[in-house]
Structure formats: structure tokens, C-alpha cells
C-alpha positions as CSV (number, residue, x, y, z in Angstrom):
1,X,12.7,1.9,8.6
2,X,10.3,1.5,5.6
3,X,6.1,2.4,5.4
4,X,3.5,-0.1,6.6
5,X,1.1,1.5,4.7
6,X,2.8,3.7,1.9
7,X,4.0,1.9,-1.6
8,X,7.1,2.1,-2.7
9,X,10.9,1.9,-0.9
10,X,11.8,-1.1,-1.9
11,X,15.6,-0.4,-3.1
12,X,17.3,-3.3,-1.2
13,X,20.6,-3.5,-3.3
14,X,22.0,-6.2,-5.8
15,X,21.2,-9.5,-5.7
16,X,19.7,-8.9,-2.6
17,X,16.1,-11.0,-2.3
18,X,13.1,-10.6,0.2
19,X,9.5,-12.4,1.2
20,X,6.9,-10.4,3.1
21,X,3.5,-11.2,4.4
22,X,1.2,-8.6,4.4
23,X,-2.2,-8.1,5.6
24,X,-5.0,-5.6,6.3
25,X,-8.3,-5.0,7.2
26,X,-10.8,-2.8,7.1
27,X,-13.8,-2.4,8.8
28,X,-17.0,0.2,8.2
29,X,-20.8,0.5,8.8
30,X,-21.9,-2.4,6.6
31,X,-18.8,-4.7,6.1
32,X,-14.7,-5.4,5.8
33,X,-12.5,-5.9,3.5
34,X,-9.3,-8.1,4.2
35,X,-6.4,-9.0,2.3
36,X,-3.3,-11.1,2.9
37,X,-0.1,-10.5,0.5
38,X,2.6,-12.8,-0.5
39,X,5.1,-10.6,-2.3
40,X,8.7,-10.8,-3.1
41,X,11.1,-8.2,-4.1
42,X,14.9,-8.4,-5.6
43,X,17.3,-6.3,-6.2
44,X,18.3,-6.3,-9.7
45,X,20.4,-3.3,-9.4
46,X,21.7,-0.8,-6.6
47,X,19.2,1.3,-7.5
48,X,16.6,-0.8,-8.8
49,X,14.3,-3.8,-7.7
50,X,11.2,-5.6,-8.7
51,X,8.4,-6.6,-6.8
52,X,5.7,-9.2,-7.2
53,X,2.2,-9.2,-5.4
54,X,0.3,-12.6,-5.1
55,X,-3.1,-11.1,-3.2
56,X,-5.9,-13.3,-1.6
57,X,-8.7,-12.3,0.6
58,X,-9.7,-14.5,3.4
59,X,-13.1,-13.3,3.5
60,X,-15.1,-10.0,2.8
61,X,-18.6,-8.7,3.5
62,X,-20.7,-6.2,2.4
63,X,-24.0,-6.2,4.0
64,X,-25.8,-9.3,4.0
65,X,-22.8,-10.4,1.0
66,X,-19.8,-12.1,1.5
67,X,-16.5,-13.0,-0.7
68,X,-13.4,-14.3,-0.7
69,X,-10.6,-15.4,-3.0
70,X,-7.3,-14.6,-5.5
71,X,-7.2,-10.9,-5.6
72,X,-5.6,-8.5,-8.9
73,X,-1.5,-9.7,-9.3
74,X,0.7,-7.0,-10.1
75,X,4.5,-6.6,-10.9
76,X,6.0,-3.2,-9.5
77,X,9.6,-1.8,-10.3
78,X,11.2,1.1,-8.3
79,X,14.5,3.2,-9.1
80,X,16.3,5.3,-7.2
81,X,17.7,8.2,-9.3
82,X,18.9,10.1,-6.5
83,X,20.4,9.2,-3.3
84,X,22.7,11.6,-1.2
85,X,24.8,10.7,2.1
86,X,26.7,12.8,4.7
87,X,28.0,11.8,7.9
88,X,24.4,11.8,10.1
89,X,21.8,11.7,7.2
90,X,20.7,10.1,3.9
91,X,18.5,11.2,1.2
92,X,17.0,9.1,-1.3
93,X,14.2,9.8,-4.7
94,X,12.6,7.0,-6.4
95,X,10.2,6.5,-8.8
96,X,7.8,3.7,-9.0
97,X,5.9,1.7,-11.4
98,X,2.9,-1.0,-11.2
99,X,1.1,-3.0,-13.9
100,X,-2.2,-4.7,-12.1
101,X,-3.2,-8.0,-14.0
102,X,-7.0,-8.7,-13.2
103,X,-6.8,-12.0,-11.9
104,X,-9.8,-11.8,-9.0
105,X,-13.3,-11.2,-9.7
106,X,-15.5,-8.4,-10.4
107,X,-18.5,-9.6,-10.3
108,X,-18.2,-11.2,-6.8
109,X,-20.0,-9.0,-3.8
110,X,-18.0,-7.2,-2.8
111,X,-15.3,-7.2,-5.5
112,X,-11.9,-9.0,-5.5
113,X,-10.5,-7.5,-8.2
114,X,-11.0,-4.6,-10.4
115,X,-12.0,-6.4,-13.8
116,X,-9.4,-4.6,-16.1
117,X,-5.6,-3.6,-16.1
118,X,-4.6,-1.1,-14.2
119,X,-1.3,0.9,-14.1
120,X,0.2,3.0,-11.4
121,X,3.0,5.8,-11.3
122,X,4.6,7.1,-8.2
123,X,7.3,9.0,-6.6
124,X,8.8,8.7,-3.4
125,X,11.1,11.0,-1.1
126,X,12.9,9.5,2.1
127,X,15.4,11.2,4.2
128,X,17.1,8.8,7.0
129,X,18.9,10.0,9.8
130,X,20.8,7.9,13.1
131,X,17.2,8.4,15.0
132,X,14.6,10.1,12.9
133,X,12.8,9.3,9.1
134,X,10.8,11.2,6.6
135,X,8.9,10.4,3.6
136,X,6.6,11.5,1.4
137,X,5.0,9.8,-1.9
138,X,2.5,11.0,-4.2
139,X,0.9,8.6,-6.7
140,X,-1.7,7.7,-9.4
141,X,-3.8,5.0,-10.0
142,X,-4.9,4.5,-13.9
143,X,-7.9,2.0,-14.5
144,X,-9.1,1.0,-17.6
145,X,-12.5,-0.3,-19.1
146,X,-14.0,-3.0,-20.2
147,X,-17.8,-3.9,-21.3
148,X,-18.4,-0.1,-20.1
149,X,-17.2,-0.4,-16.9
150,X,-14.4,1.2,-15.2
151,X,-13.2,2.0,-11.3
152,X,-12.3,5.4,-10.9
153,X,-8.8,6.7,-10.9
154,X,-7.0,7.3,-7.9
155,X,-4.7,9.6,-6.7
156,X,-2.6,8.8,-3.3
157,X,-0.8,11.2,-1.2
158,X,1.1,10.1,1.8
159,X,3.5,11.4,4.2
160,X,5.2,9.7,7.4
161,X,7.1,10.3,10.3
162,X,9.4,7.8,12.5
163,X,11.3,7.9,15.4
164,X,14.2,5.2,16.4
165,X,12.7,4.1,20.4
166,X,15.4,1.7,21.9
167,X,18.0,-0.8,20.2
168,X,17.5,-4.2,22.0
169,X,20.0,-6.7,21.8
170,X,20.7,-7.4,17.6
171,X,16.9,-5.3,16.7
172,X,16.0,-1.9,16.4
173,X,12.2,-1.0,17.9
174,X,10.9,2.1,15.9
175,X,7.4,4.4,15.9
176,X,6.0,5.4,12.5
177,X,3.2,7.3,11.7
178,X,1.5,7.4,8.5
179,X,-0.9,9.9,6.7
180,X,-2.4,8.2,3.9
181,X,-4.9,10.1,1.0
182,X,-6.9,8.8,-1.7
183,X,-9.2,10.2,-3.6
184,X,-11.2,8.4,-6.0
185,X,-13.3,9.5,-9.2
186,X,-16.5,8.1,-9.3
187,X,-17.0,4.4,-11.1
188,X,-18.7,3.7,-14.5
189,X,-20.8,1.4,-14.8
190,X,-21.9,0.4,-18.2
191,X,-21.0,3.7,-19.4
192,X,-23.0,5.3,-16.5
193,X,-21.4,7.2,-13.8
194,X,-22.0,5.5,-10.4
195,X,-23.1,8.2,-8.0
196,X,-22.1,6.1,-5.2
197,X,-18.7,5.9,-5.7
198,X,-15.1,8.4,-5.2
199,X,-14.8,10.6,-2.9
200,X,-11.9,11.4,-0.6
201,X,-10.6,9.4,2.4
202,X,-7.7,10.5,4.7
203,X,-6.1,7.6,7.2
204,X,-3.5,8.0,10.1
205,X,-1.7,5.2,10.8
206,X,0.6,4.1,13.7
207,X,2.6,1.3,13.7
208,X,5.6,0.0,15.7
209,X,8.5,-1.6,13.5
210,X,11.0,-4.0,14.9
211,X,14.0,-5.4,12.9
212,X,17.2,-7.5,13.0
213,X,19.2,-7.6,9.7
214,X,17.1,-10.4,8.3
215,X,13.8,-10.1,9.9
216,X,11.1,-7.3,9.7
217,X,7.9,-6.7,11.6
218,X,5.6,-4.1,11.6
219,X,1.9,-4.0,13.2
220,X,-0.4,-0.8,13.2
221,X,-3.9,0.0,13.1
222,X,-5.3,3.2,11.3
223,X,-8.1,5.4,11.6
224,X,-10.1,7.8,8.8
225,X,-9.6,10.9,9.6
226,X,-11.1,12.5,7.0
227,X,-14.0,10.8,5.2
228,X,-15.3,13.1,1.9
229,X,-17.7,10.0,0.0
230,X,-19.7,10.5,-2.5
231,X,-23.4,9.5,-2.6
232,X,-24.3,6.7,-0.4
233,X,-21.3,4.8,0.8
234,X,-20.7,2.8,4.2
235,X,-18.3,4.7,6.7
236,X,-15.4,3.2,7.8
237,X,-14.2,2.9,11.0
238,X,-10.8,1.9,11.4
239,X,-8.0,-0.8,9.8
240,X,-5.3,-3.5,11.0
241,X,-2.4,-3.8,9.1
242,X,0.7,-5.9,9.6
243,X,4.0,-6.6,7.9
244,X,6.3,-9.5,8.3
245,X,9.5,-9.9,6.1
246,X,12.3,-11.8,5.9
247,X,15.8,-11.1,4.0
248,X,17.3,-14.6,2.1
């Protein structure tokens, strides 16, 4: 089992190589936002993999605005420098890192991309048993400037519960639910601080994951269940996400 909506736990094993499709969307008082991923991972190692992240949006709106277009690239490598085994259980730690490249546009409205390079560093903590997986990951989003302007940093904290349903013939059917944080320090805008932007944003997610041993799907759609925004900022509502991967 593995997080719709989290980062990280993407430890697949050597020479091991996988394509996913992801996509998500969400939807609020004034607009969406929608993305759709092409990303690869490969296992260079055991115990470590890297990841690349080709994002596009399809089409956003904000208001009476609209965008589309390539979307921030980013690399991501993940090692796991703990993993533990016993008879009904497993236990895994790894550590993540990103680098964003800003290859989409900040100066489209809405946004598809963030205008600067961004790093992230993250942690995650999985335990797998025969019917049952837990994780948690905490992580941080670093932006940095340019011309005066600068998103906010981030800070994620997630934690998610599934539970193995039935084994059909060659697939496993699992349920997965996913609380997802972020909370966001306000923008700058040419040196100003945006009042309309951070704040703190809490989503639970469901999602039902099917897999074989060389195909993964994964659909679920969240809802805020905590929204803390600062200044004037359009609600959301609720998101669609999905996941489709294939081992080569």
C-alpha cells in the first residue's frame, strides 16, 4: 500500500523502474486548480530511489481568470535508513529530498509555477503488517526569492491509516485514509508581505487502492477539514485525486 496523497515511499528496490499518472483537483469558492503528473521513479539502490516529476495543468481558474500549462519539474531522492521485519510486520524510516526547478509561470492567473527554486526535506515512518498500514511524514517546503518576491514556506504534516478489504483473483483491494496539513507563511510580494496569503489547511482523504504486482490504482476525493486562511482567500471545498502506476 503506498499514500495517494502523502510524498515520499518510493523505496522500490534495485533496478526496479516505475511510471505513474497522477492527477488532482481542487475546487473552492472562486476557482480550481488541476494538475496531471507524469513521474518516474527507479531504484538505484535497496534503499534508495529517485523520482522525476513532469507537471502540467489542464486548465485552472481563479475568478473571472483562467490558466493552463507546464507546471515547476522537480527531481526527488528517498532513502531508507531503517527498515525492520518480523514474522507479521515491517517497519521502515526514510528520508526525502526535492529540488523544484521553476519551469511554469508566475505571472499567469492563477499561477503555474512558483517563480524561483524551491527545496523540500522530509521524513517518513511506515509500519506494514499482513492486513493493516501506518504512516506518518512530516515535511518542509523552502522557497526562495526573486525580484522581491517569494511564496511562503510550507510545512506538511500527514498521517494515514489502511486496511487490506478482500484479495480478488491476482489484486489486493485496500482502504486508505489520509490526513494531510499545510501550513503556509504568508507571500512576499516585492518585498511586501501579502496579507492574503498562508494560513493553515487540514484535508482528509479516502481513497480505495487496487494492485496486482505490476499495476497500481488509487482514486479518492478529500475534504478540508480544517481551513485557518489568512486575510481574504477563497474557501475550498473539496479535491479528486487519482493514481495510476505501472511496474516495467
Amino acid at each position: 500500500m503506498s499514500p495517494l496523497v502523502g510524498f515520499g515511499q518510493t523505496i522500490i528496490g534495485k533496478g526496479v523502474f516505475q511510471t505513474y499518472l497522477n492527477g488532482d483537483g481542487f475546487f473552492g469558492k472562486k476557482g480550481y486548480l488541476s494538475d496531471l503528473t507524469p513521474y518516474v521513479v527507479y531504484g538505484i539502490l535497496d534503499d534508495l530511489s529517485l523520482s522525476g516529476y513532469f507537471p502540467f495543468s489542464p486548465g485552472n481558474m481563479e475568478g473571472a481568470n483562467h490558466s493552463a500549462g507546464i507546471e515547476d519539474f522537480s527531481l526527488e531522492l528517498e532513502y531508507a535508513f531503517f527498515t525492520r521485519s518480523g514474522s507479521y510486520y515491517e517497519d521502515q524510516a526514510t528520508v526525502v529530498a526535492d529540488v523544484n526547478v521553476p519551469t511554469g509561470s508566475s505571472t499567469k492567473t492563477p499561477p503555474t509555477g512558483d517563480g524561483a527554486v524551491s527545496v523540500f526535506v522530509g521524513a517518513t515512518l511506515v509500519r506494514l503488517t499482513y492486513n493493516w498500514y501506518f504512516y506518518t511524514s512530516p515535511g518542509v517546503w523552502i522557497n526562495t526569492a526573486t525580484s522581491g518576491t517569494k511564496k511562503g514556506n510550507e510545512v506538511y504534516y500527514q498521517f494515514g491509516i489502511g486496511r487490506n478489504l478482500f484479495n480478488p483473483s491476482g489484486w489486493v483491494l485496500s482502504i486508505l485514509v489520509e490526513i494531510n496539513g499545510t501550513y503556509s507563511w504568508k507571500d512576499k510580494l516585492s518585498g511586501s508581505r501579502n496579507p492574503d496569503s498562508g494560513g493553515n489547511i487540514v484535508y482528509v482523504t479516502p481513497s480505495l487502492w487496487l494492485a496486482s504486482k505490476k499495476t497500481i490504482l488509487q482514486f479518492g476525493i478529500g475534504y478540508p477539514a480544517l481551513q485557518n486562511l489568512y486575510g481574504n482567500q477563497s474557501r475550498q471545498y473539496f479535491s479528486v485525486n487519482f493514481s495510476i502506476g505501472f511496474t516495467l
